[in-house]
Every structure is written in C-alpha cells, then in structure tokens.
Backbone as CSV, one residue per row, in Angstrom:
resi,resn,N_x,N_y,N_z,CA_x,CA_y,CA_z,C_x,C_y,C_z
1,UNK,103.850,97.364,111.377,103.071,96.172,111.077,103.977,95.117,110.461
2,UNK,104.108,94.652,111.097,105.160,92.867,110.460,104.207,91.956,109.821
3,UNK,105.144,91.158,108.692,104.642,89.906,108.327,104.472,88.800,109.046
4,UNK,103.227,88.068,109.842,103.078,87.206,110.221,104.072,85.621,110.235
5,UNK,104.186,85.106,110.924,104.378,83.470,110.948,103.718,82.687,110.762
6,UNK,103.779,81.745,109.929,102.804,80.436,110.036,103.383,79.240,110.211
7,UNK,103.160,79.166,111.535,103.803,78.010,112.440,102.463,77.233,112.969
8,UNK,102.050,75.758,111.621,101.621,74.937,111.767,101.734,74.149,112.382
9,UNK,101.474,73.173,112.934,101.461,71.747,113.918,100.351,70.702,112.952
10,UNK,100.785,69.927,113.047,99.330,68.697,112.873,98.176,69.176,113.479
11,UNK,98.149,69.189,114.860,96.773,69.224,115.418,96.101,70.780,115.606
12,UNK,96.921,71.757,114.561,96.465,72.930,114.175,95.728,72.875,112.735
13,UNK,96.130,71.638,111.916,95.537,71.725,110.467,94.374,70.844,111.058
14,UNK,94.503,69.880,111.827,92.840,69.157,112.043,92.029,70.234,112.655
15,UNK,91.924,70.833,113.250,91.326,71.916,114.145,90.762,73.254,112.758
16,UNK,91.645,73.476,111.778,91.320,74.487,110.980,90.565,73.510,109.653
17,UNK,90.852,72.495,109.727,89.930,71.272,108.651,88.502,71.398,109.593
18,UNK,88.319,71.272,110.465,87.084,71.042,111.361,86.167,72.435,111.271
19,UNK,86.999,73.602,111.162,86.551,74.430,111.400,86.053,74.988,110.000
20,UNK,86.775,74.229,109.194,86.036,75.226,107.569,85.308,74.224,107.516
21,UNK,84.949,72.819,107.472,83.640,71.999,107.560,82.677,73.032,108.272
22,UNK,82.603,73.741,109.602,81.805,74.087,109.992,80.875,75.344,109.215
23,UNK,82.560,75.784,108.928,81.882,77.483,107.922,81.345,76.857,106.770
24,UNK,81.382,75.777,105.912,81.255,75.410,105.105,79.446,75.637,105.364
25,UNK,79.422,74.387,106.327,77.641,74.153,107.158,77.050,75.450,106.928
26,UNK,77.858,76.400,107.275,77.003,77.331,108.208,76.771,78.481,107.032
27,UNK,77.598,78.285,106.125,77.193,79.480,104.793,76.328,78.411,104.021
28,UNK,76.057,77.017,103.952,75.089,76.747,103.073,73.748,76.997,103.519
29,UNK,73.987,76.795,104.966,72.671,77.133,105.877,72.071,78.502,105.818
30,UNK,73.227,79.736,105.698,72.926,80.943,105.391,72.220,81.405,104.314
31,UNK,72.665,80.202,103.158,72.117,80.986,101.810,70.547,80.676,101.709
32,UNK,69.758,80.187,102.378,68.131,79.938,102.591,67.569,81.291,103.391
33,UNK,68.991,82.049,103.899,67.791,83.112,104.463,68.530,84.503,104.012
34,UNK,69.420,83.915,102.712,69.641,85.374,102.011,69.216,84.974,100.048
35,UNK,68.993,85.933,99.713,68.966,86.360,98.061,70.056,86.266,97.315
36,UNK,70.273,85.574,96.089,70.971,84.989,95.252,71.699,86.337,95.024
37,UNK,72.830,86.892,94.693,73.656,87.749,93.491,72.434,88.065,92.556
38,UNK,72.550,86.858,91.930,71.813,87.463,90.661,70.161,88.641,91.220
39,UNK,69.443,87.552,91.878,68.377,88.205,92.433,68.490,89.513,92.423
40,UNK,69.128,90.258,93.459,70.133,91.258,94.157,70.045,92.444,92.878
41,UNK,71.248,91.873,91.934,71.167,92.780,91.404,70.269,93.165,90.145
42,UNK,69.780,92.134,90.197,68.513,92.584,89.095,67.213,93.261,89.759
43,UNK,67.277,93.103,91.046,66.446,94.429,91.919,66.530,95.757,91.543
44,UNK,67.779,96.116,91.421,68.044,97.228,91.807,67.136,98.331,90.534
45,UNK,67.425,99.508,90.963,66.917,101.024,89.895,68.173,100.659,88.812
46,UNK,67.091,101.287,87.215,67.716,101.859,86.398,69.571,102.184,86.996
47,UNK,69.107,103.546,87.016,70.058,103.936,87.414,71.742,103.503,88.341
48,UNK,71.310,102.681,89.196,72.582,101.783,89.343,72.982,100.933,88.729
49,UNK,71.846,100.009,87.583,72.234,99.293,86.993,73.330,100.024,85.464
50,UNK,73.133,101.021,85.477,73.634,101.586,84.490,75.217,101.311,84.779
51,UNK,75.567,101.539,86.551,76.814,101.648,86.376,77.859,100.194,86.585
52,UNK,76.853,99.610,86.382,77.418,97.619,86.352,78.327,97.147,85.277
53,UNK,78.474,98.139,83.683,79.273,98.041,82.932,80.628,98.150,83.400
54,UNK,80.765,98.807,84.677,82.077,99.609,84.556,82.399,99.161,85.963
55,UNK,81.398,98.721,87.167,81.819,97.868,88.375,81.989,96.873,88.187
56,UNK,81.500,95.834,87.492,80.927,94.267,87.766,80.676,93.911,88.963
57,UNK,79.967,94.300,89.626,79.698,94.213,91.099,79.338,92.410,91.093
58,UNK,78.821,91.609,90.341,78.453,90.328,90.522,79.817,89.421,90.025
59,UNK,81.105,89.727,89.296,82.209,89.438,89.170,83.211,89.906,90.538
60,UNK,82.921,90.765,90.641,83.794,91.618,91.857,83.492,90.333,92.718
61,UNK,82.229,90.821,93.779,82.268,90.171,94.656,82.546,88.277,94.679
62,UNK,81.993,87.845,93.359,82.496,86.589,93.417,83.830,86.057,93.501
63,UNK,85.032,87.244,92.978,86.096,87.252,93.092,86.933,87.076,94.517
64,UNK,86.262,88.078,95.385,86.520,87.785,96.378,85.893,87.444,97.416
65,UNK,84.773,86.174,97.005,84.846,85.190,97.944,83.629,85.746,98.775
66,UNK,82.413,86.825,98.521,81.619,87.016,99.296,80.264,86.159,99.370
67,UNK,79.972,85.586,100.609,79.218,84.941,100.461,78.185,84.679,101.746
68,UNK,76.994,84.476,101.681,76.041,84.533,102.592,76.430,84.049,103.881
69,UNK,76.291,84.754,105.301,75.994,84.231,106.559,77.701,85.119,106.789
70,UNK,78.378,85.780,105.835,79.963,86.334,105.946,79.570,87.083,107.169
71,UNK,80.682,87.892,107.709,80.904,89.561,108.656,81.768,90.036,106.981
72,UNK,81.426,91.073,106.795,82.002,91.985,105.715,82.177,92.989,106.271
73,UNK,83.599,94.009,105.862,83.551,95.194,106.464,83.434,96.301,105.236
74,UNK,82.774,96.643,104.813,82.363,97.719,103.553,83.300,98.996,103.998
75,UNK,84.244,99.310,103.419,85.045,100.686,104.093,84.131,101.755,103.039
76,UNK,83.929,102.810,103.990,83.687,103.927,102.816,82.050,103.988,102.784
77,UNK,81.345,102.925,102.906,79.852,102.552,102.495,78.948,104.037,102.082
78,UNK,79.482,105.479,102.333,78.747,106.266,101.591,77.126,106.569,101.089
79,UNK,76.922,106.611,100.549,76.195,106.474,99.523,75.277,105.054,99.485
80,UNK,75.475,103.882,99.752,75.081,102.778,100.036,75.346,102.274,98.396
81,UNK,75.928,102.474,97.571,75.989,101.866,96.718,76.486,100.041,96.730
82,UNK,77.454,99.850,96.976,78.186,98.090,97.418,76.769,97.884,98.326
83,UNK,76.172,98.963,99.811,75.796,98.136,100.993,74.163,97.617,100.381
84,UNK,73.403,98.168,99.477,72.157,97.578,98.712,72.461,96.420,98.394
85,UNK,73.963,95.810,97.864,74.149,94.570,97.119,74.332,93.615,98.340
86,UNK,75.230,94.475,99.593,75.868,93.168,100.444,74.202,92.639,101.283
87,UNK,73.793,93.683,101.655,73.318,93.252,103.083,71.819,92.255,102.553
88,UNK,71.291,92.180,101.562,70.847,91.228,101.192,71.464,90.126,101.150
89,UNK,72.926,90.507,100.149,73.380,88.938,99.724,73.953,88.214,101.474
90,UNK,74.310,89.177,102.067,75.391,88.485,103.483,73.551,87.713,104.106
91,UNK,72.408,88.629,104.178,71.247,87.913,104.836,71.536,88.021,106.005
92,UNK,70.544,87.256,106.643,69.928,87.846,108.337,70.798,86.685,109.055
93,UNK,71.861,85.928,108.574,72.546,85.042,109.489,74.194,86.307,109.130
94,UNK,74.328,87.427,108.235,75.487,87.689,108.012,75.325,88.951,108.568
95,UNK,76.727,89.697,108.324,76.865,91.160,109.173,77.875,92.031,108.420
96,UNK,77.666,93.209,108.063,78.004,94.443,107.963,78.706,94.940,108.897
97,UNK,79.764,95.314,108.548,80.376,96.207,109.124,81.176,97.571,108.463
98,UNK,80.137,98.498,108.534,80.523,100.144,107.902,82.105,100.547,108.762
99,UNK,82.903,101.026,107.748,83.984,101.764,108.489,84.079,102.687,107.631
100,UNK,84.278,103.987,108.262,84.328,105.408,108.069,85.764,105.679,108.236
101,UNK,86.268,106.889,107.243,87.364,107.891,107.184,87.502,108.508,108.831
102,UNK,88.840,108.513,109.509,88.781,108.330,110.753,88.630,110.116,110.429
103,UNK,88.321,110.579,112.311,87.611,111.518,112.396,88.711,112.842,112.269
104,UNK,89.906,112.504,112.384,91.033,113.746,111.517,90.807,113.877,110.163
105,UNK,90.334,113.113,109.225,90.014,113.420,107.787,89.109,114.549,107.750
106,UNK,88.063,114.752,108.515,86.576,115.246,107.729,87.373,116.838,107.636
107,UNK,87.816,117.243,109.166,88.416,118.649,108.978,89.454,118.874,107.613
108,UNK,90.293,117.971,107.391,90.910,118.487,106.188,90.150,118.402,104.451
109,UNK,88.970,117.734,104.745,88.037,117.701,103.956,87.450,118.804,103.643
110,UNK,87.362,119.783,104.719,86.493,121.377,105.068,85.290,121.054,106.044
111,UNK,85.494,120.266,106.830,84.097,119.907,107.592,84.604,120.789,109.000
112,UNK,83.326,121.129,109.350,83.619,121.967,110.409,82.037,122.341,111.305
113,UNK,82.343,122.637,112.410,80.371,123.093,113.309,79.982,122.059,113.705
114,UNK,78.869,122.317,112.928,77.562,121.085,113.161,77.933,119.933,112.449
115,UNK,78.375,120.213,110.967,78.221,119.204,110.188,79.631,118.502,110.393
116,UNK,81.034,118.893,111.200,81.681,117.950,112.020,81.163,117.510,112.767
117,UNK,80.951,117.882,113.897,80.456,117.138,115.003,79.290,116.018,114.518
118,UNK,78.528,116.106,113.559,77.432,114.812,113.210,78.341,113.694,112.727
119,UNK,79.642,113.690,112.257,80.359,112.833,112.105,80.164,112.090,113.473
120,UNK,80.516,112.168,114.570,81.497,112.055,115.304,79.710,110.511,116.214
121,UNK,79.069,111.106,115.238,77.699,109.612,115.687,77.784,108.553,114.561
122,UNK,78.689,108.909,113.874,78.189,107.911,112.631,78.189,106.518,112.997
123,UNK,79.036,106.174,113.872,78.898,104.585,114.132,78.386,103.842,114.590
124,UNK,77.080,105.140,115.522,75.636,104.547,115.713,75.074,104.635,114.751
125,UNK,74.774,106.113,113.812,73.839,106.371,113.325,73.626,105.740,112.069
126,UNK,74.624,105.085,111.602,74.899,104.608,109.933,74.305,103.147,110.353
127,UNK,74.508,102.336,111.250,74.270,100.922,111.512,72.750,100.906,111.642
128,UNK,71.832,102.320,112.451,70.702,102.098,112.930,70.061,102.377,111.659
129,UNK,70.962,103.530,110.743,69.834,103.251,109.353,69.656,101.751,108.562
130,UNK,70.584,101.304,108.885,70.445,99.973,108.203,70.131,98.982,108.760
131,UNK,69.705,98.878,109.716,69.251,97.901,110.603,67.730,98.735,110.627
132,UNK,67.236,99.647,110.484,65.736,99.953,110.390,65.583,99.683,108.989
133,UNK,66.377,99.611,107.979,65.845,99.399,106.658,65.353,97.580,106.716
134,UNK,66.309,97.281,107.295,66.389,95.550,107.119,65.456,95.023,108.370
135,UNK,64.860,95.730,109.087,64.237,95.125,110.011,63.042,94.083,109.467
136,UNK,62.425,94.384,108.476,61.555,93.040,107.877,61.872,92.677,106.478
137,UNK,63.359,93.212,106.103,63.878,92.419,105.356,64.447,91.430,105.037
138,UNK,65.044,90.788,106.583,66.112,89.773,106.252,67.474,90.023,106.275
139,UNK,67.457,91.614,105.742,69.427,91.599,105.354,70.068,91.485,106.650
140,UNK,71.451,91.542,106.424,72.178,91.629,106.959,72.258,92.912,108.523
141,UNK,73.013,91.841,109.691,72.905,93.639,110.600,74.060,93.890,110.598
142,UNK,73.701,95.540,111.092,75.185,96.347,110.720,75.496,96.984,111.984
143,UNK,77.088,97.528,111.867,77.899,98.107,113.155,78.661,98.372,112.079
144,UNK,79.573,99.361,112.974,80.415,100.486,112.337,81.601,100.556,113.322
145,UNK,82.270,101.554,112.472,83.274,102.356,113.095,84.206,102.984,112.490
146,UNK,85.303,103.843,112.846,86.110,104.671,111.962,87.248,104.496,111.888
147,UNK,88.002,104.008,111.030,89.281,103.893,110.616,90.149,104.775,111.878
148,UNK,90.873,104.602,112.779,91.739,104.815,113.867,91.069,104.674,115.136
149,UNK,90.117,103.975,115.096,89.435,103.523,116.426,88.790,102.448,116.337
150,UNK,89.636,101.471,115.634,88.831,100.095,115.781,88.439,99.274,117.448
151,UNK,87.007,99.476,117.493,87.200,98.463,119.359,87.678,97.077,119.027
152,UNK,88.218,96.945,120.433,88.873,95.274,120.478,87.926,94.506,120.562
153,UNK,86.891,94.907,120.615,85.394,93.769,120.185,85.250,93.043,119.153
154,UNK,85.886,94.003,117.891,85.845,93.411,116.519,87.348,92.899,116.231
155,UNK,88.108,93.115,116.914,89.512,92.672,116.690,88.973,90.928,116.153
156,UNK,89.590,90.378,114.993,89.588,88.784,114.260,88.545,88.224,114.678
157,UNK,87.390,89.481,113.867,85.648,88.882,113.989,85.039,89.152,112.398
158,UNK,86.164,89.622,110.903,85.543,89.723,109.869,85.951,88.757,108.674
159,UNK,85.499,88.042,108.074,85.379,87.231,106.958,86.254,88.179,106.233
160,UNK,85.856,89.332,105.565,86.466,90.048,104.241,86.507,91.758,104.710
161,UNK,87.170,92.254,104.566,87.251,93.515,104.182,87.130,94.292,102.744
162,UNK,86.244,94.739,102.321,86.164,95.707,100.728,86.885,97.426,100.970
163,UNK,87.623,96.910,100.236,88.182,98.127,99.761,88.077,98.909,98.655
164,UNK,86.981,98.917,98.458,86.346,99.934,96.830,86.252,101.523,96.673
165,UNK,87.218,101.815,96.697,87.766,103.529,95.619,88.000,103.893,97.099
166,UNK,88.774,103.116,97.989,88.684,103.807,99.497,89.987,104.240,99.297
167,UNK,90.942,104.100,99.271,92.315,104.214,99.409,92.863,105.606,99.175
168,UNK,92.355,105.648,97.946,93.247,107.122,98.143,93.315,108.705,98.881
169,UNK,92.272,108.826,99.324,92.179,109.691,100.338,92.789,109.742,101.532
170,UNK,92.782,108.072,101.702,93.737,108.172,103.046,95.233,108.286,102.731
171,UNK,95.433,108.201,102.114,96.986,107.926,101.138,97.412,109.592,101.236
172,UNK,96.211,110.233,100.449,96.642,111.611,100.009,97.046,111.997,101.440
173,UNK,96.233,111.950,102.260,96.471,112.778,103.949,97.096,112.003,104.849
174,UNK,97.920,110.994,104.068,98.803,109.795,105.305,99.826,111.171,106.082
175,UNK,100.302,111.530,105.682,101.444,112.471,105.823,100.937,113.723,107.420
176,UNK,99.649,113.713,107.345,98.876,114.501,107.924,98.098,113.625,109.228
177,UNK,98.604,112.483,109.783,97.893,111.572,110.567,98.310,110.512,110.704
178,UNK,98.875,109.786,109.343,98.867,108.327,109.399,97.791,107.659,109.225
179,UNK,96.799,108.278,108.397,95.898,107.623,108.050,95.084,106.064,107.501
180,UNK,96.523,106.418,106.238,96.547,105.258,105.783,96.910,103.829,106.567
181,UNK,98.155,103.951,107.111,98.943,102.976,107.755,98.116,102.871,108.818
182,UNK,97.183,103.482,109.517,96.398,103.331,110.727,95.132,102.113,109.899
183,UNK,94.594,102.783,108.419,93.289,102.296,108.191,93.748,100.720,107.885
184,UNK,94.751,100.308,107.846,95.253,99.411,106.687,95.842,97.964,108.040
185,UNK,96.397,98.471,109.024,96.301,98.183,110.143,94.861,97.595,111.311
186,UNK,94.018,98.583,110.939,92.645,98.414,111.339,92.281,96.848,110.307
187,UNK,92.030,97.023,109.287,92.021,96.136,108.134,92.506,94.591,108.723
188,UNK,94.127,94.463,109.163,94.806,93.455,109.606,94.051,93.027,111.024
189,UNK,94.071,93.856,111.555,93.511,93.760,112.939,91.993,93.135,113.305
190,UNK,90.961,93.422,112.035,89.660,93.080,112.416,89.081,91.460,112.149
191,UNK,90.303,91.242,111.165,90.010,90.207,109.801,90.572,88.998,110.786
192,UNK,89.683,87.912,110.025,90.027,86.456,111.104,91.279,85.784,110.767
193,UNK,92.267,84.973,111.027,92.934,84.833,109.878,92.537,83.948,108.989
194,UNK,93.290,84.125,107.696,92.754,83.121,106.774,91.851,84.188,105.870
195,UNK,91.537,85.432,106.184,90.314,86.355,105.968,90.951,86.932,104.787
196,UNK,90.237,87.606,103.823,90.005,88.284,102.845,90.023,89.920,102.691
197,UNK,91.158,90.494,101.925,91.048,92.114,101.822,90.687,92.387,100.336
198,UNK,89.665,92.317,99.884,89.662,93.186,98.108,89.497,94.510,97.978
199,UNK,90.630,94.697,96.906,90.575,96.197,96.638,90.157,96.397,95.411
200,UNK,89.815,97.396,95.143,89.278,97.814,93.627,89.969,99.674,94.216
201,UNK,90.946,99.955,93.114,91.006,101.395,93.288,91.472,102.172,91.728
202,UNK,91.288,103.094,91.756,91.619,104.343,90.455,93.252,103.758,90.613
203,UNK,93.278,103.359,89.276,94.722,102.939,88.795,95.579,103.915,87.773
204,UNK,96.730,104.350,88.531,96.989,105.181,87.582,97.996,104.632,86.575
205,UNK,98.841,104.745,85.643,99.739,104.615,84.789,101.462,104.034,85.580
206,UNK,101.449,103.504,85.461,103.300,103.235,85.901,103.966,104.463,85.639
207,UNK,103.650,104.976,84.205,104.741,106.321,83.623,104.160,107.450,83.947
208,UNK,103.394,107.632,85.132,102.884,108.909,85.490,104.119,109.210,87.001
209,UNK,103.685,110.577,87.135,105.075,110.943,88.432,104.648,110.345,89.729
210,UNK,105.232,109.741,90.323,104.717,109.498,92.241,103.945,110.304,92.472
211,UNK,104.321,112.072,92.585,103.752,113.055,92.692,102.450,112.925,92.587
212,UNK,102.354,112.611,91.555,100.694,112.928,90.559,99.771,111.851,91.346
213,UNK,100.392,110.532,91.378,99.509,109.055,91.712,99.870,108.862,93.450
214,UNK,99.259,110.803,93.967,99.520,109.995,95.585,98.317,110.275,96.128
215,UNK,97.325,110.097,95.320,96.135,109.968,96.063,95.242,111.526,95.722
216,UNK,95.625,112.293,95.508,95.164,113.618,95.690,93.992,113.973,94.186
217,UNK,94.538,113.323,93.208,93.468,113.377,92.206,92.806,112.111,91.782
218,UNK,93.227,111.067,93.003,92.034,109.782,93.362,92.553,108.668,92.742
219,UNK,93.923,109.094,92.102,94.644,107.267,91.568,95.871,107.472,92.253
220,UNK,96.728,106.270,92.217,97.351,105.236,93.301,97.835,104.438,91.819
221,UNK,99.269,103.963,92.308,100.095,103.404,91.314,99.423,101.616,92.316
222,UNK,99.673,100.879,91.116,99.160,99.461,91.419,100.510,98.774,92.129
223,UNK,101.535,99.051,92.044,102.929,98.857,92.935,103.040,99.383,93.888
224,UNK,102.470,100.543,94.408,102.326,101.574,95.345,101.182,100.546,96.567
225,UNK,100.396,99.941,96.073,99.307,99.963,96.764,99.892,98.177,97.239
226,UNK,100.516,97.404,96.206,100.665,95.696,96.590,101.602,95.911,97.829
227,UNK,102.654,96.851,97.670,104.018,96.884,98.754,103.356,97.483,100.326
228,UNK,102.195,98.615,99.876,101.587,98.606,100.980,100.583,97.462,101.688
229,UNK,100.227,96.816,100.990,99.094,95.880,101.858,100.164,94.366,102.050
230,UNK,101.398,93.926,101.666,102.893,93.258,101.500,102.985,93.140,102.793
231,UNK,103.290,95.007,102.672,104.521,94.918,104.287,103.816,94.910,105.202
232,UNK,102.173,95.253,104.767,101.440,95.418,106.417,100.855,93.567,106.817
233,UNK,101.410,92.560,105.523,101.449,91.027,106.105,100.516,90.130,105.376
234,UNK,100.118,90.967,104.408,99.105,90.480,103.728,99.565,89.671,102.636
235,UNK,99.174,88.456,101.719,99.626,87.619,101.192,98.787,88.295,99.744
236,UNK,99.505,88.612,98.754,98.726,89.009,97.376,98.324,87.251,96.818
237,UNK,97.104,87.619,96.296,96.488,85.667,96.214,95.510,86.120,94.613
238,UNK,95.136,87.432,94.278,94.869,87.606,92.964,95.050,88.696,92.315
239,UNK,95.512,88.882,91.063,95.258,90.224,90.509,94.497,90.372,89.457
240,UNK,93.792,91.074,89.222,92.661,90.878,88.013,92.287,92.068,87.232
241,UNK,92.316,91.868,86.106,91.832,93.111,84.820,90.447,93.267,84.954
242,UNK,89.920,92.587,85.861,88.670,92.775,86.002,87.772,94.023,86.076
243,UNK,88.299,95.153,86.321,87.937,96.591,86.309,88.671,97.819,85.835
244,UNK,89.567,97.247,84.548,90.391,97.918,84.086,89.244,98.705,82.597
245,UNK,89.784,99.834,82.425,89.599,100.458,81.281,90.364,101.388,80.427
246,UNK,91.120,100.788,79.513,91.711,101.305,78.894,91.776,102.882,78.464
247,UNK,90.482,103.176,78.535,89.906,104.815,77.738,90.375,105.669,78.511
248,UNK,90.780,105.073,79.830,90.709,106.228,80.757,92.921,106.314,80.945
249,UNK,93.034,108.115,79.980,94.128,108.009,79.841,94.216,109.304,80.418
250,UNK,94.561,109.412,81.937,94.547,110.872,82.509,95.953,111.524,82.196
251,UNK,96.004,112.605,81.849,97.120,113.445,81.752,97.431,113.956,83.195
252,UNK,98.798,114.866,83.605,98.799,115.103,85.133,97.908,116.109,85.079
253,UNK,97.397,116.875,84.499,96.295,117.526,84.299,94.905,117.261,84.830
254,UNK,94.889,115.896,85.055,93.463,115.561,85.263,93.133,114.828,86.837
255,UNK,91.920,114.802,86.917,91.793,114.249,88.087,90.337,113.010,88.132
256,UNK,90.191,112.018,88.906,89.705,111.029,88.084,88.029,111.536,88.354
257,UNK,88.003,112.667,89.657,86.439,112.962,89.640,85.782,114.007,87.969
258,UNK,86.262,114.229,86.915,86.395,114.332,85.815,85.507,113.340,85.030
259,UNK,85.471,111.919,85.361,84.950,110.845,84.632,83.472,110.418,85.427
260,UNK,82.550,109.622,84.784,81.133,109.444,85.042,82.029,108.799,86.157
261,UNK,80.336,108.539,87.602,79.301,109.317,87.596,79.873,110.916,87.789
262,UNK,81.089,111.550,88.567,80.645,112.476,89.142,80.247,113.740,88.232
263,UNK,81.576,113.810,87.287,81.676,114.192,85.698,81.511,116.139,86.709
264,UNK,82.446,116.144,87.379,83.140,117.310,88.632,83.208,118.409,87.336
265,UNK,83.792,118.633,86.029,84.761,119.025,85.368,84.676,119.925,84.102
266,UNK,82.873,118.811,83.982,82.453,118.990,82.738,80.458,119.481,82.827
267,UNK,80.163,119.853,83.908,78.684,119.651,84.156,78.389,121.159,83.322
268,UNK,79.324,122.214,83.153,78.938,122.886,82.418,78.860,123.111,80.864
269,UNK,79.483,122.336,80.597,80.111,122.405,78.944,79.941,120.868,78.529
270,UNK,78.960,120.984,77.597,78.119,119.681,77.238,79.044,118.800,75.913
271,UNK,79.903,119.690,75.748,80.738,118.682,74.323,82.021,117.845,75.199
272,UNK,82.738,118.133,76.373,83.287,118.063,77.466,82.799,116.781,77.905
273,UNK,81.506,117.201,78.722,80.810,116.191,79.460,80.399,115.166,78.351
274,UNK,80.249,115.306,77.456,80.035,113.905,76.380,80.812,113.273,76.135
275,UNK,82.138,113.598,76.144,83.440,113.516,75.730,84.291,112.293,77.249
276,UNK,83.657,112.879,78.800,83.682,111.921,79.452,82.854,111.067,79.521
277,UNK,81.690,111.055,78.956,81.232,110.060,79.031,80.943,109.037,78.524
278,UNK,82.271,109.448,77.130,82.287,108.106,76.363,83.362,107.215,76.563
279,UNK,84.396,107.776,78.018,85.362,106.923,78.181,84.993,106.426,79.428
280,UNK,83.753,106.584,80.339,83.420,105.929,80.842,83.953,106.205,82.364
281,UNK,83.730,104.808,83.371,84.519,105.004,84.605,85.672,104.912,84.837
282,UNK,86.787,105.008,86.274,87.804,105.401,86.012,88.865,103.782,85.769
283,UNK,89.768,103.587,85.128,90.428,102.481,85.014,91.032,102.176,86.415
284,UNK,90.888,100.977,86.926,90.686,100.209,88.715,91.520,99.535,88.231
285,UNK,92.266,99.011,89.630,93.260,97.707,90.093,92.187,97.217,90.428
286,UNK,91.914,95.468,90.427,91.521,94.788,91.085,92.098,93.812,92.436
287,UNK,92.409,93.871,93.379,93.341,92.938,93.930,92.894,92.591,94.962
288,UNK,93.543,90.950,95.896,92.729,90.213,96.415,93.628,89.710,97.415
289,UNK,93.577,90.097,98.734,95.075,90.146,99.459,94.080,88.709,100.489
290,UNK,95.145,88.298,101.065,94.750,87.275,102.326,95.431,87.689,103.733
291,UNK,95.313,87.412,104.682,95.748,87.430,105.959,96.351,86.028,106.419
292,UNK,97.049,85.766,106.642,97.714,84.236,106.510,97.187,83.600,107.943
293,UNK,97.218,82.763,107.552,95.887,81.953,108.276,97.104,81.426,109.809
C-alpha cells in the first residue's frame, strides 16, 4: 500500500469546491430526516448509558466528523453498541456499512460446524437485521461485508470508516493471514478521498514489551498503530486524550478483557471484580487519520 499523490490543477480545486457545496446541501438536507446526537443518546437504556463515562460516544463521533445523510463503515458492529447511535444519527438519507473480521479469523477464534458456517451469511444477514429494525424508523440502511473481501461496488463510496476496539485482533493474527494489512487496505480502498478513518483502541504503555502490545491481550502501542495507518497513506489530522484513562495500569500479566464491561477475570471473586471496577474502562488512543483527497 503506497502513499498517495496529490497532484492538484486549478480546475480540480473548482470541481472539489463545487462538490463540498453540494455535500454541504445535502447533509443539511439530511439532518430533517435524522435525530440530533443529543436526542440519540439520551434514548438509549440505563445500561449503555452507564458506559458513556468511559466512551464519549457524543465527543467521539463529533471528533470525527460524523454526520447525517454520511455512508459510515462501523468495523466490528457486534453487539450493536456504536450501530444504535449511528443509524439514527446517519438517518434515512445515510448508510451503514457493517464490516466483519474476515472469514480466516473465526476458525482461529475456535469457531467451527454450524456456528462457522453461519458466519459465512453475515453480510446478508447483519444488514437485513437492521434494515427490518429501521424499516419505520427512519435510520439509516445497511450492507456489509468482511474485511478481505471488499466488492468493487463499495470501492470510494464511504464518508468515514470507525475503528472502535477493532484493531487488535487483527494485529494479533496478522502473521496468520494478513489480516491486518488486508483490513486496513479494505479501509483505504472503500473511503472517498478526502474521507475519514477514526480509531479508538486499548492503548498500551510505550514501556511495555512489543511482545506484550501485539494485540493478543487487546492493546496496541499508539506508535505501532500511527506507522501502520502512515504507510498504508493515510494522513494523521488528530490525536486526542479523549479516551484516555489513566487507572488503567496493566502489568504484562494482564489482559484488557480484565476491566468493565467484560470484567473476564474477576466474575468470581467479588473484592477483584470491585477492584476493576473502580479503574474503570480500558485506557484508548483516540486518532483521526484522512485519505488525501
């Protein structure tokens, strides 16, 4: 993956002036048929709101630039935690796009039978749940796909890519596939230029070993991760303390599923589990890469 050229002309900056007037139009026009941030997240359950101390999901995303009528590509979407916030806020003029751990991960995960092979629908089946949820909602519609099989359909069709706690898994099993350098590639490949990559990931210590911060107990050195998204052409445009937490001081001993929510470590031994849960979630890089226009 090489660093791009930007070989301007005059009648390439009038043409890209014309064209953000248009996006300009067309996201103010969007925001009448989507729900404010704030709205959004003051919807939500108890329970997710609990963990807003330690995301800032309404700082996050303003950080990088998400905004109604977008294509977003949510890597990881899981759980739907981020996709409750986007597919309202993106609204019924914006679009989702789920990308999944490509399909060599799940086996080294332990997936195997049935419950491999149900992988192998997710990029229907994840879009149609969310497109039946939103059918008289308004949100956002969704499409998918898996990290080493991006179609050339979506090739420089996404506003932003989110990268939230995705990274290190593929990192840990790069060695085993090329995971990473494939997902990160996919990333370059989908995004328009001019487009948006934010990451939020488990940050580990500078003075911890390579060894320790390669993904396998879920943190990633913050130098480790800029040189990778660098060389694959990406322009670093912010870095932010925005999801940093000091408390969280892992020894090589530890691993970050240890800390709320999953609290992996401690569910039996209640002085333990109190003990993580007063240092909270895990200390994140925030960072805010561009694709050069």
């Amino acid at each position: 993956m090489k660093r791009l050229l930007l070989p301007f002309c005059f009648a390439l900056l009038a043409s890209c002036s014309d064209n953000s007037q248009n996006s300009a139009a067309s996201a103010e026009t969007s925001a009448t048929s989507s729900a404010s941030l704030a709205e959004i997240l003051d919807s939500q359950t108890d329970a997710m709101k609990k963990r807003y101390e330690f995301r800032r999901p309404q700082e996050t995303l303003e950080l990088f630039g998400i905004q109604p009528g977008m294509t977003v590509v949510e890597a990881l979407p899981g759980g739907g935690w981020y996709t409750k916030l986007l597919t309202p806020l993106l609204g019924s003029d914006g679009t989702i796009i789920g990308a999944n751990y490509p399909m060599g991960i799940w086996s080294l995960f332990g997936y195997k039978g049935e419950r491999l092979d149900k992988m192998t629908t997710w990029p229907t089946s994840w879009p149609a749940e969310i497109n039946g949820k939103n059918a008289t909602g308004g949100g956002a519609k969704a499409e998918a796909f898996m990290f080493g099989n991006l179609p050339s359909s979506m090739h420089g069709s996404a506003d932003a890519v989110l990268l939230i706690r995705a990274l290190h898994n593929l990192a840990r099993f790069e060695s085993q596939g090329g995971h990473l350098t494939s997902a990160v590639q996919n990333t370059y490949d989908i995004l328009k230029p001019g487009g948006i990559v934010g990451v939020v990931q488990h940050q580990a210590r500078d003075d911890m070993p390579d060894e320790w911060a390669d993904g396998s107990k879920g943190y990633l050195k913050k130098a480790f991760v800029i040189e990778l998204m660098t060389e694959a052409g990406f322009e670093l445009v912010a870095d932010s303390d925005l999801n940093q937490n000091e408390k969280d001081q892992p020894t090589v001993d530890d691993i970050v599923w240890r800390l709320p929510p999953t609290l992996g470590t401690s569910k039996d031994n209640e002085e333990l589990k109190n003990s993580m849960v007063s240092i909270g979630e895990s200390n994140r890089m925030t960072l805010k890469f561009k694709k050069p226009a």
